[in-house]
C-alpha positions as CSV (number, residue, x, y, z in Angstrom):
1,X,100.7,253.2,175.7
2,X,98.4,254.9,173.2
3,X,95.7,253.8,171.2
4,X,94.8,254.0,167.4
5,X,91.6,254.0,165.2
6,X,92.1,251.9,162.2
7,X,90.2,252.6,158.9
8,X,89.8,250.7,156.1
9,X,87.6,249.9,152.8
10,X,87.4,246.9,150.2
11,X,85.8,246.9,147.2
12,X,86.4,245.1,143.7
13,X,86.0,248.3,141.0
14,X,88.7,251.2,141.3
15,X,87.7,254.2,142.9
16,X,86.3,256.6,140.1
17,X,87.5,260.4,139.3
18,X,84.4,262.0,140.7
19,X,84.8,259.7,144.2
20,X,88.5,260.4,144.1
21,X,87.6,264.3,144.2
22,X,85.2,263.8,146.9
23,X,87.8,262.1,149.0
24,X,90.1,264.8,148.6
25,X,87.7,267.6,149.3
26,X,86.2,265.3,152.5
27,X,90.5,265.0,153.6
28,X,90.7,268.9,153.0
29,X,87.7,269.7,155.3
30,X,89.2,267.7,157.9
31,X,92.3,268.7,157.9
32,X,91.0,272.7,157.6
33,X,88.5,272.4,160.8
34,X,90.6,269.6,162.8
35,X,90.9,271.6,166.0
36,X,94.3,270.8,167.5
37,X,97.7,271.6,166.1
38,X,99.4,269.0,168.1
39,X,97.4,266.0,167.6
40,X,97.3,263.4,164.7
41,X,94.3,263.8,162.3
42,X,93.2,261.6,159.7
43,X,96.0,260.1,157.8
44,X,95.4,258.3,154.7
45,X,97.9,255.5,153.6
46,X,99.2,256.1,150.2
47,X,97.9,254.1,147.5
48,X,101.3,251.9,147.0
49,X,101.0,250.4,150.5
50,X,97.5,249.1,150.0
51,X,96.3,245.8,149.1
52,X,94.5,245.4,145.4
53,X,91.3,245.4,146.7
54,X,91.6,248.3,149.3
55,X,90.5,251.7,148.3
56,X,91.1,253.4,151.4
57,X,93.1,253.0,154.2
58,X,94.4,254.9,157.2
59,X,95.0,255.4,160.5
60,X,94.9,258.2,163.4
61,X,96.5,257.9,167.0
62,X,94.2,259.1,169.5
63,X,95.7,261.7,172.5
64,X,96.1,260.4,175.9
65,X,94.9,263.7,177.1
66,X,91.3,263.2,177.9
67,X,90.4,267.0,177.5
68,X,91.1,266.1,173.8
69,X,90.1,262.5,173.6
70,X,86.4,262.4,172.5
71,X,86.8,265.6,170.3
72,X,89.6,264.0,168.3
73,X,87.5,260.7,168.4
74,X,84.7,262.1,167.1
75,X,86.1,264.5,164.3
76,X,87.9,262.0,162.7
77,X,85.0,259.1,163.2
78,X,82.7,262.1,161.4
79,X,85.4,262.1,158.6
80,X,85.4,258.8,158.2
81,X,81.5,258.5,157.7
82,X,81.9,260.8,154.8
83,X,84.6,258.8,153.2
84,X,81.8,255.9,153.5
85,X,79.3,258.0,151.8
86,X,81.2,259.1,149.3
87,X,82.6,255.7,148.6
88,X,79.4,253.1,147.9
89,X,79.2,249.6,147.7
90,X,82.6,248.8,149.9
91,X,83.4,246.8,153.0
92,X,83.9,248.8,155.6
93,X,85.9,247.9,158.7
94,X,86.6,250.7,161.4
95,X,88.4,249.6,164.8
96,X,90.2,251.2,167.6
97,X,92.5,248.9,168.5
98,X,90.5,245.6,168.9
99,X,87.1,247.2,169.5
100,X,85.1,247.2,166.1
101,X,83.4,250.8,166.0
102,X,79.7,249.9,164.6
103,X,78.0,251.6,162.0
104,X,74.5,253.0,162.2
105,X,73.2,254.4,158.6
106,X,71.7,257.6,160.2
107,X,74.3,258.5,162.6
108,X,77.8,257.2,160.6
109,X,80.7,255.7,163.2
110,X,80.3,256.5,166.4
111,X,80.8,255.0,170.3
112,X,78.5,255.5,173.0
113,X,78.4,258.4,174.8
114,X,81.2,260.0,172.4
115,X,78.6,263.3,171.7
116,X,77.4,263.5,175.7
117,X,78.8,267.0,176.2
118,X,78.3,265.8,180.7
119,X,81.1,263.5,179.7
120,X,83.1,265.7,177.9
121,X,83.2,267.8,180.7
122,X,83.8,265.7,183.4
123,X,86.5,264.4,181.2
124,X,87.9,267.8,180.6
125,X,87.8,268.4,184.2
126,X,91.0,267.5,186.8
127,X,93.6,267.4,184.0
128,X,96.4,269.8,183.8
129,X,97.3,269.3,180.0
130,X,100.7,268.0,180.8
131,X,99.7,264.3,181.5
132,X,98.8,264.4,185.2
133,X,95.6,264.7,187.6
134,X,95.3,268.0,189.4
């Protein structure tokens, strides 16, 4: 079973050139500082498989390996509170799965606990990588 975060903004005016550039260079940090090889990252749907109104769209299927859970999590949640800056004045809705992720203006996307480098450990701690407890 795995489980996805789901990204998405409306908004009635086009994205500009100047947003459009921002987007790319937010995508190309990502990508360039995302730290696993073998995990998906932020994925943007292409334009033609969006609705009228939608200026962004994507999706990114989280690992099952909870070494590498909150740090996938969490880099592409910080991604995605660029893309919101950089794109004013749309409706925003971020999900994983069926749980909305809430938006705080100081702090962007995030869950609780997601930064708490105690859970991260203990996460990170009795798994062998390959899927099983040790």
């Amino acid at each position: 079973m795995s489980v996805s975060l789901y990204y998405g903004a409306r908004r009635a005016t086009p994205v500009t050139e100047a947003e459009a550039a921002s987007v790319e260079r937010i995508v190309a940090a990502h990508l360039a500082s995302f730290p696993y090889d073998d995990q998906e990252s932020l994925y943007l749907y292409p334009p033609a498989d969006r609705e009228p109104d939608e200026i962004l769209d994507g999706s990114t299927k989280l690992p099952l390996a909870p070494d590498q859970l909150l740090t996938v999590m969490t880099h592409v949640l910080d991604s995605v509170t660029a893309l919101r800056r950089a794109l004013p004045g749309a409706e925003w809705h971020v999900h994983m799965d069926d749980l909305d992720i809430p938006w705080d203006a100081a702090e962007g996307y995030a869950l609780p606990g997601m930064r708490d480098p105690a859970l991260i450990a203990e996460l990170s701690g009795g798994w062998d990588g390959a899927g099983t407890d040790v």
